[in-house]
N, C-alpha and C positions, 0 to 999 in steps of 0.2 A: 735570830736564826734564819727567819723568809730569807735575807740578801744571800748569808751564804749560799745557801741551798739556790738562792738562782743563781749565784757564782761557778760552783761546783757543776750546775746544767749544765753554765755555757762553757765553761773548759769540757766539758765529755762532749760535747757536739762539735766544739773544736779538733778534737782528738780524733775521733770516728769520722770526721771529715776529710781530714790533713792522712792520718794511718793507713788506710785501704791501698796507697799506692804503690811502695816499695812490691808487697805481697801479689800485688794484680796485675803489676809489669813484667816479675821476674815468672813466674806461673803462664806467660805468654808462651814461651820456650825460643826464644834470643836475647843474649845478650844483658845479662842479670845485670843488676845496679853495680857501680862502683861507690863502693863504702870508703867515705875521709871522714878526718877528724880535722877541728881548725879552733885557732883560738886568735883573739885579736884586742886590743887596748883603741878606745874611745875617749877625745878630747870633743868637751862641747860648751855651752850656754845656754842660757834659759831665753824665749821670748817674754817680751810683757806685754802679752796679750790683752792684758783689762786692765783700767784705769784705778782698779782695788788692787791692785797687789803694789805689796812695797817697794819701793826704790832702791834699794839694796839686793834684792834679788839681779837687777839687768848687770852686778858687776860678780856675780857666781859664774864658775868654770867648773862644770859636774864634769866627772870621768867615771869611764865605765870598763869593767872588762868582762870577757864574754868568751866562751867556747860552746862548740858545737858539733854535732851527729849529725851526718847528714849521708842521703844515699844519690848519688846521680844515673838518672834513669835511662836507658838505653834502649828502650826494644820498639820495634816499628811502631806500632800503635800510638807510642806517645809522640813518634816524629810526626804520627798525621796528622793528632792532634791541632801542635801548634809549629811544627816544624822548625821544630828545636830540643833539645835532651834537656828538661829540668832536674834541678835538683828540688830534694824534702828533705828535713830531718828537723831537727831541734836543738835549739839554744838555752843557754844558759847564763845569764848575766848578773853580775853587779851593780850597781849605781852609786857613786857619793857625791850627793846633790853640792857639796862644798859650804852646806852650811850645816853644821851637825846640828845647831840647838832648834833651828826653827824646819828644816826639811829631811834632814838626816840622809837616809841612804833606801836603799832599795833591792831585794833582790827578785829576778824574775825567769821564767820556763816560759816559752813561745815557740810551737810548730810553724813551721815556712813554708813556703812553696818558691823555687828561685828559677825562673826558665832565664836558659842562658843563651848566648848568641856566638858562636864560631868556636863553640869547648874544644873542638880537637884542631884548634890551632894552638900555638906557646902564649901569644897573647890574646884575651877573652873578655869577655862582657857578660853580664850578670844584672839582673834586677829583684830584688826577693821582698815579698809582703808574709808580714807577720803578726801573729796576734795570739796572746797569751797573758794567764797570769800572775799576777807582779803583787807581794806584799812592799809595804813603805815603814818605815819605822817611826816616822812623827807625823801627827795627822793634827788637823787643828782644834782646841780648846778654845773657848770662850774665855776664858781666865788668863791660863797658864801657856795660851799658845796662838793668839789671836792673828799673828798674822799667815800664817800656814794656811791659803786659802786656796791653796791646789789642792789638797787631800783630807777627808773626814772620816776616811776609813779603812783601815792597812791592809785590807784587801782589796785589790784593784786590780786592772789591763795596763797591759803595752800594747798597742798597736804601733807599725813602724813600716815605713818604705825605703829602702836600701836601693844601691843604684854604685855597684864596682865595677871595680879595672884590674883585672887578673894576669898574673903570667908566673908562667909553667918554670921556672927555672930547669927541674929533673923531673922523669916520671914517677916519683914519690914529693916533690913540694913545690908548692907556689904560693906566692908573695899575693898579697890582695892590699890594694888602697880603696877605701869605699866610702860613700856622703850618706849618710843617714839621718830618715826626719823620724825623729820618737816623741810619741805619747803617752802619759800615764795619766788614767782617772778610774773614778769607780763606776763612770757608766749614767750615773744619775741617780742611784739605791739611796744613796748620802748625800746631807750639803753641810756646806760648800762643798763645790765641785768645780772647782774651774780647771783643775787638771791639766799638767805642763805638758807644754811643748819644749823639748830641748835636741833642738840639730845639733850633729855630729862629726867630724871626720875618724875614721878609721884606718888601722892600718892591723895588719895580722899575716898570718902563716897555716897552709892547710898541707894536711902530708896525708896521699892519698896509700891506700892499704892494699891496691893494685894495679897496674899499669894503665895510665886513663888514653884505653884505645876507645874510639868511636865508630859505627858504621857509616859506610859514605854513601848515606840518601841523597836522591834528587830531589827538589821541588817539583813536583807535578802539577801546573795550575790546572789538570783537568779532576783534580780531586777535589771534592766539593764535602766540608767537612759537615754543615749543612746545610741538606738539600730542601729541607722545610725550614725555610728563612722566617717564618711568623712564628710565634708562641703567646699563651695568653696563660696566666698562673690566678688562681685561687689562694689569697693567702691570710693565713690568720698568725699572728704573733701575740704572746703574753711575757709580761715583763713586771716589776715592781720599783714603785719610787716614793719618796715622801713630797710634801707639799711646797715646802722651802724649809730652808735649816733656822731661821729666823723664829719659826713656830714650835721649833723643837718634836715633831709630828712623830705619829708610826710610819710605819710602811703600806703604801696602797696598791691593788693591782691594777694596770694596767693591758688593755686588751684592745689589738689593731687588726682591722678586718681590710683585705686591699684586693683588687685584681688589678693587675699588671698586663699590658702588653710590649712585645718585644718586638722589633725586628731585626734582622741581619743583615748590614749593608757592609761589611766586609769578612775576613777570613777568621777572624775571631774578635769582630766589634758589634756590638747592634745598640740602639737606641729605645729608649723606651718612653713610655705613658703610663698613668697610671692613677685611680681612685682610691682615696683612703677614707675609712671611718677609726675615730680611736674613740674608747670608751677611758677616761683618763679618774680612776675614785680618786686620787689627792685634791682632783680639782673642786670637789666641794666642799675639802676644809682651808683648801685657800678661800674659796669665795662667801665661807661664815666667816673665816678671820677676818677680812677685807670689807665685810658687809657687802659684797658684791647682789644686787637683785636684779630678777627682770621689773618689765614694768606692772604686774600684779604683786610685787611684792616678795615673789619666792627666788630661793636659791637655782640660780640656772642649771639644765642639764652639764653632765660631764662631758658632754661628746665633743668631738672637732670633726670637720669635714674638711678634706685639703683634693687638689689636685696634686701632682708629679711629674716630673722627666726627667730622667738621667740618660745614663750607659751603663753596657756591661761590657767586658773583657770575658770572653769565653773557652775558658782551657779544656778542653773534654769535656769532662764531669762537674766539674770548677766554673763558679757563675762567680765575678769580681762586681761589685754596684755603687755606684752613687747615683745618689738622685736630688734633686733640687725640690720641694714643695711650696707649694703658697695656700693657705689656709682660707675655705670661703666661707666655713660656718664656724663659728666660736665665739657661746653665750658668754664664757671666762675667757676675756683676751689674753693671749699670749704676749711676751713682751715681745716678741721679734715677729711679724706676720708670715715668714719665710722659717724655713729649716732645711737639714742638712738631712741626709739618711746614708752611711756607710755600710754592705756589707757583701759576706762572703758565705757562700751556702753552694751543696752540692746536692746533684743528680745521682741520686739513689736506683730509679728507674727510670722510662720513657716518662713517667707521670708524676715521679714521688718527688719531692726534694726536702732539703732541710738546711738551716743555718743560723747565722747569729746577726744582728744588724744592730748598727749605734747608731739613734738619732738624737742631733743634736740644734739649737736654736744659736749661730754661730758661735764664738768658741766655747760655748757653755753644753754640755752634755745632758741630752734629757732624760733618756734611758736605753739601756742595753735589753734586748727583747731576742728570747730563742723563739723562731722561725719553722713551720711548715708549712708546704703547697702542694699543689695541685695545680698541676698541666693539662687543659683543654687536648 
């Protein structure tokens, strides 16, 4: 019951993240959203990303199909933002992995955020990040299902980056061809976890619900989105994971103590640094299983101590992150000395934020951790 219940968090921080906008553009008083609907069919393939997954997986062709709600947003505000009319709304998808007995099928809900480039032209550009989630219908057995080592738990995420090519045919449809990189796993709650990648091409049809007119802003470069380019976040995140699947383990918690600094070196880009502490409980039933000791004999602390630097992509309210890590203290080595950290979290106030972040030790997923901070 733990994973669900952190599953079910990070969908609602999802949701309360992604939702506030439609409501807080149109309540501006210009220029309310244009409401479409779209639906679109996905040819794709699986990577083999580790040297454990079977050989027969690299000749599967998953297909998917998908519809969605979405609202395109209009009003000055969001052009200051990022100086462009995004779209939000929500998706709805299928998946048949193309092998029923070993990966089976997939169904998934994912909120977006799509900021597009030239919409009130005929032909347009779009790039949309998404993240939602995704039950799986075959997950792996020890016995009965050994090689299924993408999935351990039919509750899991899509995370996805989409990147189309649009055109207006009439002011009610357009034609969309789009590249899409999709992910599914559970985050790190369960193992195995290796969790697929499977790129995409799309192709689909959106028929908007009223005439997609746009206002015609200027760019202003003497608008300064913002003026205080430094920021510095206090942030604590809590997450749950097991030890490995190998051990057959409960669930541990998981709790990441960091501050962050940012800065802005362009109009929605900044760079960051950053200290982490993680207090990690599964890592002591790894290191009795392992017999792992210091040199008095006892079971080392849980903690890790890493440095970081990524980026962020800054939409308004909308923080986008990655970050690189390298690990300088850790009694229980990790297998990878390096990791990955993805995420997305929103500016609630001048001070507040919140979000969800996946880190991962390359393409292995360590855990999904709901996110809050505090801004210096």
């Amino acid at each position: 019951m733990m994973k669900h219940k952190i599953l079910l968090a990070a969908v609602l921080i999802i949701t309360v993240i992604l939702y506030p906008i439609p409501s807080q553009c149109q309540d501006h008083g210009n220029d309310p959203a244009l409401v479409s609907i779209g639906a679109r069919y996905h040819k794709s393939f699986i990577i083999q990303h580790s040297k454990k997954l079977n050989d027969k997986f690299a000749s599967a062709n998953p297909w998917m199909i998908e519809a969605d709600l979405n609202w395109h947003l209009r009003s000055d505000r969001v052009w200051d933002y990022c100086y462009c009319f995004p779209r939000t709304g929500l998706a709805f998808g299928y998946v048949n992995f193309d092998l029923p007995e070993i990966i089976g099928s997939a169904v998934a809900a994912y909120p977006y955020i799509e900021p597009y480039i030239r919409p009130q032209q005929q032909l347009n550009f779009s790039i949309r990040f998404g993240l939602g989630p995704a039950y799986v219908s075959k997950i792996y057995d020890e016995t009965n299902n050994p090689d299924n080592l993408f999935f351990s738990s039919h509750f899991s995420f899509i995370a996805l980056l989409n990147i189309a090519v649009n055109y207006r045919c009439t002011d009610a449809f357009s034609v969309r061809l789009a590249a899409n990189y999709n992910h599914i796993s559970n985050g790190g709650y369960a193992e195995p976890n290796l969790g697929m990648n499977f790129p995409s091409l799309n192709m689909g049809l959106d028929y908007s619900l009223s005439k997609p007119l746009f206002p015609a802003y200027n760019k202003d470069p003497n608008t300064d989105l913002y003026p205080d380019k430094n920021r510095v976040d206090l942030l604590l995140g809590a997450a749950a994971k097991p030890a490995s699947y190998e051990l057959h383990n409960n669930i541990y918690p998981v709790l990441h103590f960091g501050m962050k600094y940012s800065r802005v070196v362009g109009r929605i880009f900044a760079l960051t640094a950053a200290a982490e502490w993680l207090h990690d409980r599964s890592l002591i039933e790894l290191a009795t299983a392992r017999q792992i000791v210091d040199e008095e004999g006892n079971i080392p602390p849980p903690d890790r101590g890493s440095m970081a630097a990524g980026i962020e992509w800054l939409f308004g309210k909308f923080i986008f992150s990655q970050e690189f890590g390298v690990y300088l203290y850790a009694p229980v080595k990790a297998v990878h000395p390096v990791y990955q950290r993805y995420g997305l979290s929103f500016r609630f106030t001048e001070h507040i934020l919140a979000g969800i972040n996946v880190k991962a030790h390359a393409q292995d997923a360590d855990f999904v951790e709901i996110m809050i901070g505090f801004s210096l």
